[in-house]
N, C-alpha and C positions, 0 to 999 in steps of 0.2 A: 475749305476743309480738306485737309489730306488723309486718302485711303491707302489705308495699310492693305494689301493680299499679300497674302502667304505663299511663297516659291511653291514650285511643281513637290520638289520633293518632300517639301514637309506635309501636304497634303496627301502624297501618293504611301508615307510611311505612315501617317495617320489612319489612313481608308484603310490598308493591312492589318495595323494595331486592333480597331474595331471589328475587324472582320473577326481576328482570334479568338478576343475577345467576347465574340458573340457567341462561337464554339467552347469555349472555354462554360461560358455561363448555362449552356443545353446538360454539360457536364455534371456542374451542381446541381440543375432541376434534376437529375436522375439519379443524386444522391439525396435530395432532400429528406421524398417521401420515410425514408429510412431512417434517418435523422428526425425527423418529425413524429417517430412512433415515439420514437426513446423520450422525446421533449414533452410530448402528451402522456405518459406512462406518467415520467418525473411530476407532472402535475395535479396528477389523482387527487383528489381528495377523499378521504376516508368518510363514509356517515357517522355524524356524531362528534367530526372534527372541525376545527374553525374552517368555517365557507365549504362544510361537506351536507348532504344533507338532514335537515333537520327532521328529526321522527317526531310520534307525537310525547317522548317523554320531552324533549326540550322545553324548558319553559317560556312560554309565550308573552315576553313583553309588550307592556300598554303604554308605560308613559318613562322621562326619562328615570325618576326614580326608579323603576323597576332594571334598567339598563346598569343601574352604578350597584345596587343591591346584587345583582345574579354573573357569577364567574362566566358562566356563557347564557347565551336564548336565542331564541328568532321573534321575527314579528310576521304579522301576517299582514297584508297589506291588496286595496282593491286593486283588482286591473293593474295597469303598467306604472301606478303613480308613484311606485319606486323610484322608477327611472323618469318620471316627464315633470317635475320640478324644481327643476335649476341642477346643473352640474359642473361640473371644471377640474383641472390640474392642480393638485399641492403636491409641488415635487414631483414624482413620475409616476405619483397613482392616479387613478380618475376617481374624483368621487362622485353622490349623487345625492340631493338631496331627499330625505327620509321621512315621511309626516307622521307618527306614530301616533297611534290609535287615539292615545289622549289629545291631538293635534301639535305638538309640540314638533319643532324639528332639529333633524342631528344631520350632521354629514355621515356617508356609508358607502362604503366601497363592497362590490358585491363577484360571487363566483358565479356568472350567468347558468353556469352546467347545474349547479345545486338548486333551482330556483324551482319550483314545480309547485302545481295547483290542489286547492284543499280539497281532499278523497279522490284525487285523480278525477274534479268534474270535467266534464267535457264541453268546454268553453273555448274560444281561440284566445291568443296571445291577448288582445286588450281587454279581454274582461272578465268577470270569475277572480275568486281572493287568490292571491298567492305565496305559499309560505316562503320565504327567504331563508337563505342559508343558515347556520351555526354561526351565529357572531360574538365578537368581546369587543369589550370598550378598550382603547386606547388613548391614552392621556397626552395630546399635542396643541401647541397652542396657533392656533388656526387663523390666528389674526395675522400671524408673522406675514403673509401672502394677500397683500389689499388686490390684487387681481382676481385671485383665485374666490376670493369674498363676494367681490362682483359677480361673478360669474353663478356663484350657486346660491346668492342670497337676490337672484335680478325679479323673483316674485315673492319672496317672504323672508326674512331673517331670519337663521338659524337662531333657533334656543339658547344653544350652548355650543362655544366658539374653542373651548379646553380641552375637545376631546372630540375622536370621532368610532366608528363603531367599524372596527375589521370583519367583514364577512366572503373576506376574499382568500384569508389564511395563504398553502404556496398553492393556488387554484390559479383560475381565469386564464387561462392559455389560449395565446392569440391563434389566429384561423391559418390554415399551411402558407395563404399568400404574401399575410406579412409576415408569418416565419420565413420565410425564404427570402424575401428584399433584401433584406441587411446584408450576408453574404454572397448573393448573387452578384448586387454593387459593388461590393467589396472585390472581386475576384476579378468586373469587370475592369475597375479602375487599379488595378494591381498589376493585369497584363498589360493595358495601353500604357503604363508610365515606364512596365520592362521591356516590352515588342517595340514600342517606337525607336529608342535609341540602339537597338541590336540591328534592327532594320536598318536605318538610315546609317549605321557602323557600315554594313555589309555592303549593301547599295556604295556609298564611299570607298570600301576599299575594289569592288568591283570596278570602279569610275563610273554608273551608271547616277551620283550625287554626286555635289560638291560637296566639299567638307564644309561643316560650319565654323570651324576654326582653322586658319592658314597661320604657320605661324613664321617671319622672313630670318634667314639668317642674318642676322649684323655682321659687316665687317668689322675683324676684330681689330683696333688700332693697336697700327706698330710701334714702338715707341723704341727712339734713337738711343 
């Protein structure tokens, strides 16, 4: 089996690239925080709006009829069993599956920030009821994604596969660290693809590289 290594210089304009690179990326961390108010501002959600929090006029759904009858509601729901009965991806939202009070279940996608416990008991995270957000039904047909089925029907089958219940509204705003991967990468991979070839330019016409293209003059034929 034949090994490929990489000459000196493409190594030596690589290890430069990364280096920039890495300074380059210390740059956006020290713009993020800044960036990341505005992004969290832009995702407030209002009480009383979809995936904002629910007071107690909101009406309190039990079963799915009550969900298709009421323009918005919340449910209330034990402990964490919102979230610990099957979930998955339709598209780029997460959803989760939902047991409502009647037992029935719905797919629901939720605003974790809106979520908070009845009378403000003092209960930790897994126990004690918890009211959910301001949600509306949304009419999608859920079957289109037999993965996405799997995944949040892997202990009981959804009720109803036509529709699923938005409790997320423009809420749910991811935490600084994944706000900031996407453009940090970004910026990483943006300098190594520009520094490398400036590098190995410079290097080259220094003569400290070879050039990676040599190109020979032809002679030109004379012709009698």
């Amino acid at each position: 089996m034949r090994v490929h290594r990489l000459r000196f210089d493409i190594w030596a304009c690589l290890a430069l690239s990364v280096l920039v690179a890495m300074g380059a990326a210390k740059i956006v961390n020290l713009m993020i925080p800044k960036a990341y108010e505005t992004y969290v501002e832009e995702h407030k959600v209002a009480d009383g709006e979809i995936g904002g929090i629910a007071d107690e006029t909101v009406f309190r759904a039990q079963s799915v009829e009550d969900l298709l009858s009421h323009d918005t509601f919340t449910v209330v729901s034990p402990g964490i069993e919102y979230m610990n009965r099957g979930a998955g991806y339709f598209g780029s939202y997460y959803f989760y599956a939902l047991i409502l009070p009647s037992g029935e279940r719905v797919a629901a996608r939720y605003n974790m920030d809106s979520v908070q416990k009845v009378n403000g008991e003092d209960s930790d995270f897994y126990s004690g009821d918890k009211i959910l957000p301001v949600g509306q039904v949304v009419y999608e047909d859920l079957t289109k994604n037999e993965y996405f089925l799997e995944q949040i029907e892997h202990a009981e089958p959804l009720s109803r596969t036509d529709f699923y219940i938005d409790m997320c509204g423009n809420g749910g705003k991811m935490s600084q660290e994944s706000y900031s991967e996407a453009p940090v990468m970004l910026v990483q991979i943006l300098t190594v693809v520009i520094c490398f070839p400036l590098f190995h330019t410079l290097g080259s016409k220094l003569g400290i590289f070879p050039q990676f293209f040599s190109f020979k003059k032809r002679d030109e034929k004379k012709w009698e």
